[in-house]
C-alpha positions as CSV (number, residue, x, y, z in Angstrom):
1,X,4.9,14.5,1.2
2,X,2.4,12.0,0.4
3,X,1.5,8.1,0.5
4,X,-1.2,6.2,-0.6
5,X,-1.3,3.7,1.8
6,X,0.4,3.2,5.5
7,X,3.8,3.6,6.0
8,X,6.2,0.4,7.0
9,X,7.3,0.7,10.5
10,X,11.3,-0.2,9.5
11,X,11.2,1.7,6.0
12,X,10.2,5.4,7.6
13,X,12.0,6.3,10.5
14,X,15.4,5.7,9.4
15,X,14.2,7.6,6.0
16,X,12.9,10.8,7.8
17,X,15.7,10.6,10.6
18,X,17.9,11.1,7.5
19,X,16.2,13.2,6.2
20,X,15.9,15.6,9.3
21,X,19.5,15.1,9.7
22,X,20.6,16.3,6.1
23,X,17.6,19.0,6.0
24,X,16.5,20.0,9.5
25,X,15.2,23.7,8.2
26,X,12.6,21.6,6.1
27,X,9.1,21.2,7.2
28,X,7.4,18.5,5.8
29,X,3.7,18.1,5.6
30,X,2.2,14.3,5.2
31,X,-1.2,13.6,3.4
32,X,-3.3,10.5,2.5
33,X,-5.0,10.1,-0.5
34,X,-5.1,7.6,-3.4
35,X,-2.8,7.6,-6.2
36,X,-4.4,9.4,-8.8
37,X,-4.9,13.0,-6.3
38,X,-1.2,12.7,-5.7
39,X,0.0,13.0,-9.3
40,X,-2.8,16.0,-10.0
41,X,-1.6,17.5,-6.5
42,X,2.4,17.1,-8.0
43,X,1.5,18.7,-11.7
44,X,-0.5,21.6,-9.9
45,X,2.9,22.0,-7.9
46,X,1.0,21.6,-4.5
47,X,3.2,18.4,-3.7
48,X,6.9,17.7,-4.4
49,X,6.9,14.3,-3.8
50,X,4.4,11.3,-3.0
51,X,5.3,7.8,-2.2
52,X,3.1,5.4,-3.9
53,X,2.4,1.4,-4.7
54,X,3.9,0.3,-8.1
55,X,5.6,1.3,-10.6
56,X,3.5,2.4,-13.3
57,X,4.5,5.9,-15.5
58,X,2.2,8.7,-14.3
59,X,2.4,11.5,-16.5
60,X,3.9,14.7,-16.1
61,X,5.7,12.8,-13.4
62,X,9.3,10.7,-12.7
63,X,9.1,8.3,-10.8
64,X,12.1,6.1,-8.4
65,X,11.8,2.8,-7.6
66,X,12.7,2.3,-4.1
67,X,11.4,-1.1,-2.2
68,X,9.0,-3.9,-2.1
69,X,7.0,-5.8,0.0
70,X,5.2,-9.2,0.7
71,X,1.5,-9.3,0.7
72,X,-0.3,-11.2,3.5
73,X,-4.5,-12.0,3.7
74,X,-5.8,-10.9,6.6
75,X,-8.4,-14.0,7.5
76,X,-10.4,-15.0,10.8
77,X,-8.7,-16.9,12.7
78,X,-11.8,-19.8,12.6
79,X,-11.3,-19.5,8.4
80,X,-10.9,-22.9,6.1
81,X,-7.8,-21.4,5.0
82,X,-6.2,-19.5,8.1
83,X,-4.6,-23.2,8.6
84,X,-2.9,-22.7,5.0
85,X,0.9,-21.7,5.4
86,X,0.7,-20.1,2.3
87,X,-1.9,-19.0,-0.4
88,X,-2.7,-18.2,-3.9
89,X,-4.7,-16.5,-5.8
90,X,-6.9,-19.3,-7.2
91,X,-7.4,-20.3,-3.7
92,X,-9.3,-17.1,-3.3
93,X,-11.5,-16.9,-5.9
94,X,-14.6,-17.4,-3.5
95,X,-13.5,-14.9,-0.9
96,X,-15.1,-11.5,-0.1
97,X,-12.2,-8.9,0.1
98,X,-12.9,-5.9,2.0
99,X,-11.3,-2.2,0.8
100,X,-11.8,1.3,1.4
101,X,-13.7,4.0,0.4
102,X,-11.2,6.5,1.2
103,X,-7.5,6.5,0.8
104,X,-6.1,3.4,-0.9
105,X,-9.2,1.9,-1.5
106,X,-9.1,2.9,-5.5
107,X,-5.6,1.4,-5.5
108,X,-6.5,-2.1,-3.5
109,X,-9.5,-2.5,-5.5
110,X,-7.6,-1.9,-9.0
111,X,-5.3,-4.4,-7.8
112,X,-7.4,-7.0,-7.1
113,X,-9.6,-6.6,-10.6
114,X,-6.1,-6.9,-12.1
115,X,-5.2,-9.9,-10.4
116,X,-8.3,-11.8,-10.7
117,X,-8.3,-10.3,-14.3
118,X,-5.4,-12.7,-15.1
119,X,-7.5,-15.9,-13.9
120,X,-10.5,-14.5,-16.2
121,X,-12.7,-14.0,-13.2
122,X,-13.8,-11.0,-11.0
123,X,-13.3,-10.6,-7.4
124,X,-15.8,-10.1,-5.0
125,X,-15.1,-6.6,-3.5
126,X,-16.9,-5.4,-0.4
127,X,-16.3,-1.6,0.1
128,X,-16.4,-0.3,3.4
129,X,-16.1,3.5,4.7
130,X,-13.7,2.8,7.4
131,X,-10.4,3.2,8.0
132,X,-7.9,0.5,7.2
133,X,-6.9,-1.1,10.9
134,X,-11.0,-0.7,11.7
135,X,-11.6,-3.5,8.4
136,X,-9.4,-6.0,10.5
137,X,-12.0,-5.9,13.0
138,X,-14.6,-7.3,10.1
139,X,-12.2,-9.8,9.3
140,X,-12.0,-10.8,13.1
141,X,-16.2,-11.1,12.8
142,X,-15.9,-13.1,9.6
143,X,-16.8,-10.1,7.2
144,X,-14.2,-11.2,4.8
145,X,-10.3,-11.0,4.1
146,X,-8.1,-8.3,3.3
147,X,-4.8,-7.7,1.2
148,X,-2.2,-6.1,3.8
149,X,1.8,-5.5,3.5
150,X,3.8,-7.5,5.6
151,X,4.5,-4.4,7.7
152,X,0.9,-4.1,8.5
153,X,0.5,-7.5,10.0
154,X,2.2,-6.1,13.4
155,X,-1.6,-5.0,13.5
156,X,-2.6,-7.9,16.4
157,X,-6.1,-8.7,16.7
158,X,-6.9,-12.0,18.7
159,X,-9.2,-13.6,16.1
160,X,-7.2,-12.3,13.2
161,X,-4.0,-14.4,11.2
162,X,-2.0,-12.9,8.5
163,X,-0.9,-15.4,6.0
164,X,1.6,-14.6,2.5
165,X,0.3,-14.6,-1.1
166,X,3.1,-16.9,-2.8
167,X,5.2,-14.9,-4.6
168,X,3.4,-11.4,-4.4
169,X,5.2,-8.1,-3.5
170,X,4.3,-4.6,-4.0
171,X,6.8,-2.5,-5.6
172,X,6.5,1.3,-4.3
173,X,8.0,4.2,-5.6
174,X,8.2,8.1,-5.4
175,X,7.0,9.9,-8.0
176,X,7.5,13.8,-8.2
177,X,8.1,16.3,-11.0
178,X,10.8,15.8,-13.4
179,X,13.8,17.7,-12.9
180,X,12.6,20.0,-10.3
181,X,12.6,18.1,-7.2
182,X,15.1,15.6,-7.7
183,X,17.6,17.0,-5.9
184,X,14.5,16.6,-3.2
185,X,14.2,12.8,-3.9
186,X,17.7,11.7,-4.3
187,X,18.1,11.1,-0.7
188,X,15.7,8.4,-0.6
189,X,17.1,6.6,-3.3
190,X,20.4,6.6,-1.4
191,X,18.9,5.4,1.6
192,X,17.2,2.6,-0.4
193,X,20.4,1.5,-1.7
């Protein structure tokens, strides 16, 4: 099993408590890595399922639609716009946004090109080789901001405030290979409703 970014605390219990329940004989095996490994890791049959953000088409691959989630800015608390109830993304377009190396990092960055894409201007993208909670300590020294999922925010950090992106979610899905593993996938899809 596989996920290219962390996990929300509500979403995965209940999903793998199910799971254990229906399929306690099955050992599953989580890994980290961005989108892109997944997929090769499914084709190459060394993965039967990995959970990712979006909903593109992969190919080789099926993929099920299964939730979606707001998208807070991490800011310093001292920031001109941690005072802002709610942001977009022209109100951004100066910011610094720290990502990844590692991990997700290919994913957050492509999503913020895309974004900024649509408003004909490039973001300015710090990469960092740390892991994801350890850049919320660079947003607590004034570093820059950070794109998290509202089930990240339970992250506290004293000088730190999470605040939404208007109308933003992130759709995630499951992606594994067609016809052989559905039977594998179908009970996340129930559980998803």
């Amino acid at each position: 099993m596989a996920c290219s970014r962390t996990w929300p605390q509500a979403f995965w219990p209940n999903l793998f408590q199910s799971y254990d329940r229906r399929y306690a004989g099955v050992h599953i095996e989580f890994v980290e890595a961005p989108a892109e490994s997944h997929t090769a890791a499914i084709r190459r049959f060394d993965l039967d399922a990995a959970f990712v953000l979006g909903r593109q088409s992969w190919p080789y691959c099926d993929a099920l639609a299964l939730w979606s989630e707001p998208i807070l800015l991490a800011r310093p608390r001292l920031h001109p716009i941690a005072q802002t109830d709610e942001l977009s993304w022209r109100d951004l377009v100066n910011e610094t946004f720290l990502v990844r190396t590692e991990g997700s990092g290919d994913d957050v960055r492509g999503f913020l090109e895309h974004k900024f894409q649509q408003l004909g201007i490039s973001p300015r993208i710090s990469a960092q080789q740390l892991a994801r909670h350890n850049l919320l300590g660079l947003v607590s020294i004034g570093r820059g901001i950070v794109p998290v999922l509202q089930s990240e925010s339970v992250i506290a950090l004293p000088e730190v405030v999470y605040r939404p992106l208007v109308g933003e979610e992130v759709p995630f899905s499951v992606i594994y290979r067609p016809r052989t593993t559905i039977r594998r996938c179908e009970p996340y899809s129930a559980w998803c409703g």
